[in-house]
N, C-alpha and C positions, 0 to 999 in steps of 0.2 A: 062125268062130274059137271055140274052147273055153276058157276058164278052170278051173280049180282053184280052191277055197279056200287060200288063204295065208294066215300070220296073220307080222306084223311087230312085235318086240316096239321099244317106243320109249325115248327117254331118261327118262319120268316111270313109274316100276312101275306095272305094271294097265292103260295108257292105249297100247292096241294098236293097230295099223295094218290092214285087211282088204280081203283084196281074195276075193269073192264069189264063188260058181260063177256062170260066164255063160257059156250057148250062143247061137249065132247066126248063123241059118241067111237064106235069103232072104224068111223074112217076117220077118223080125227078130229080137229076142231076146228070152230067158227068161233070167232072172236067181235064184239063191235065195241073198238076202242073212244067215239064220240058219237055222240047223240045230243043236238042241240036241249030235244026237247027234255033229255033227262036231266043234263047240267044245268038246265033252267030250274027244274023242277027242284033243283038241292041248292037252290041261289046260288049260280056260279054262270057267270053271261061268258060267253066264249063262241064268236064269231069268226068262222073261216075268213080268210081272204086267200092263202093260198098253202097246198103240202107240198112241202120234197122230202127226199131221202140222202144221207149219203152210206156210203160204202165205206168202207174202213180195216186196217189193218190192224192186227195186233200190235199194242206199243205206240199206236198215234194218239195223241192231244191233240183235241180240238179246245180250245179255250181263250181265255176267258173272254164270249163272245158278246157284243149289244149293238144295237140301232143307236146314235147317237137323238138322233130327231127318227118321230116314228114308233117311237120302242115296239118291240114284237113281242107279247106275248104267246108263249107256245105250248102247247103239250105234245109230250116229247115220249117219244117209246121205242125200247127196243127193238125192233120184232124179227132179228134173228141174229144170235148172240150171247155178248155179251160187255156191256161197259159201265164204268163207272162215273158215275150224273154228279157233277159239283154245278151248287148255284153259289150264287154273289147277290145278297142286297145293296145297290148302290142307291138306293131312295135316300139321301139327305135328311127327309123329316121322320124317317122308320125306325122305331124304337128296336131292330135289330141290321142297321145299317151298318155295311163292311163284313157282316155276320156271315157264312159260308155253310151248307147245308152239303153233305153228299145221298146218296142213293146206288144202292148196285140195282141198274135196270137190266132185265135178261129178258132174252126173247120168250123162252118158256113156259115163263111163269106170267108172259103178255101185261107187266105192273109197266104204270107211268107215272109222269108227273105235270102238270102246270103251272106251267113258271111264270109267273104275272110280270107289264111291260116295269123297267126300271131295274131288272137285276141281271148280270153277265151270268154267263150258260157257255159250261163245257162239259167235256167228259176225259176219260182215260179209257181206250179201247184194252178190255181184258185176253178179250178172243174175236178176231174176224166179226165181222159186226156188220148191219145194218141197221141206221135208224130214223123215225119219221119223225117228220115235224110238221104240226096243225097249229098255223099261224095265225092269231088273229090279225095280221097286221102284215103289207108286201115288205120284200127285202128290195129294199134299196143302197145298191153298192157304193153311193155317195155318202151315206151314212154308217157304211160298214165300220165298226171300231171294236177293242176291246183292251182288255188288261193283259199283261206277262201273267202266264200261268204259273210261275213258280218265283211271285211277287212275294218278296216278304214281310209285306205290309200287312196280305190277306193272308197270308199263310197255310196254303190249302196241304191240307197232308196226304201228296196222293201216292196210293200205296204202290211205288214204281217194284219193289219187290217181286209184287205177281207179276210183271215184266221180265224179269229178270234182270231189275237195275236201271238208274239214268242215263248210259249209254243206248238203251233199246228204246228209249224216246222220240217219235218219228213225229215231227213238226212242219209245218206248209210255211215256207217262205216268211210269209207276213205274218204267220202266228212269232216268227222271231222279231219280230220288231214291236210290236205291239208297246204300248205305251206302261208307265208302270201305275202302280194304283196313285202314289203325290202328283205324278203329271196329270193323272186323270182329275185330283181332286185341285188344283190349280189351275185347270183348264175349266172344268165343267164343275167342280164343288156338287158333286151328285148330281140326282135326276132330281 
């Protein structure tokens, strides 16, 4: 089976849906998840500066992640796994600011998304996971910041069930301290 590049635009401007060139023959498949020259070609500008990866357990939040200065836009992919993708409009002037979008991104099925600079970016690791990230923008750990992910301001509904509950919530240090969405907006009042 062959795929095309599709690109899906979503309810939060800039914060696109992707679905990847993938062939896949009997030794398996080949995937090309960016192509400058194709996301040119569907008006969508998106300039590496740098990729990484992380590893992940079942049951860890990553969230709610941003550049304070900087902001990284990224497109974000599975690519073996499975987790669930929560964005955040924090853009000030965007007519769906504070608004939260989710995504089940799985490695399988090779779907991503484009999270444009100004919105926090997490996940919920469904199952053992790895996932990439194609930055426009370097990380700079001086600007590292983000929101509490289970902020009641933003309210993100994440489905800790398929965890098997809030207790199986595996958090890094600093994702506990994280600041709440009033601090963030009396600090920085948006992007």
């Amino acid at each position: 089976m062959n795929r095309k590049f599709e690109f899906k635009e979503t309810a939060i401007s800039g914060l696109i849906e992707v679905t990847p060139f993938n062939a896949e023959d009997v030794r398996g498949c080949f995937t090309k998840d960016y192509s400058k020259e194709v996301f040119e070609a569907n008006g969508i500008r998106h300039d590496l500066a740098e990729v990484f990866y992380t590893t992940s357990h079942k049951g860890v939040i990553r969230a709610l992640h941003f550049q304070r200065v900087r902001q990284q836009p990224k497109l974000v992919r599975c690519i073996w796994g499975h987790v669930w993708d929560v964005v955040v409009d924090l853009r000030k002037d965007s007519g769906t600011f504070k608004k939260w979008l989710a995504f089940d991104l799985i490695g399988e099925t090779h779907n991503e998304i484009l999270v444009p600079a100004g919105c926090a970016h997490g996940y919920l690791v469904l199952e053992d996971s790895i996932v990439s990230y194609k930055c426009g923008e370097k990380f700079y750990g001086e600007y590292d910041d983000g929101i509490l992910w289970d902020d009641p301001d933003i309210g993100v509904a994440w489905p800790l069930e398929l965890i098997g509950g809030r207790e199986n919530v595996i958090l890094a240090e600093k994702d506990k301290t994280l600041q709440s969405f009033q601090a963030f907006i009396e600090t920085y009042g948006g992007f």
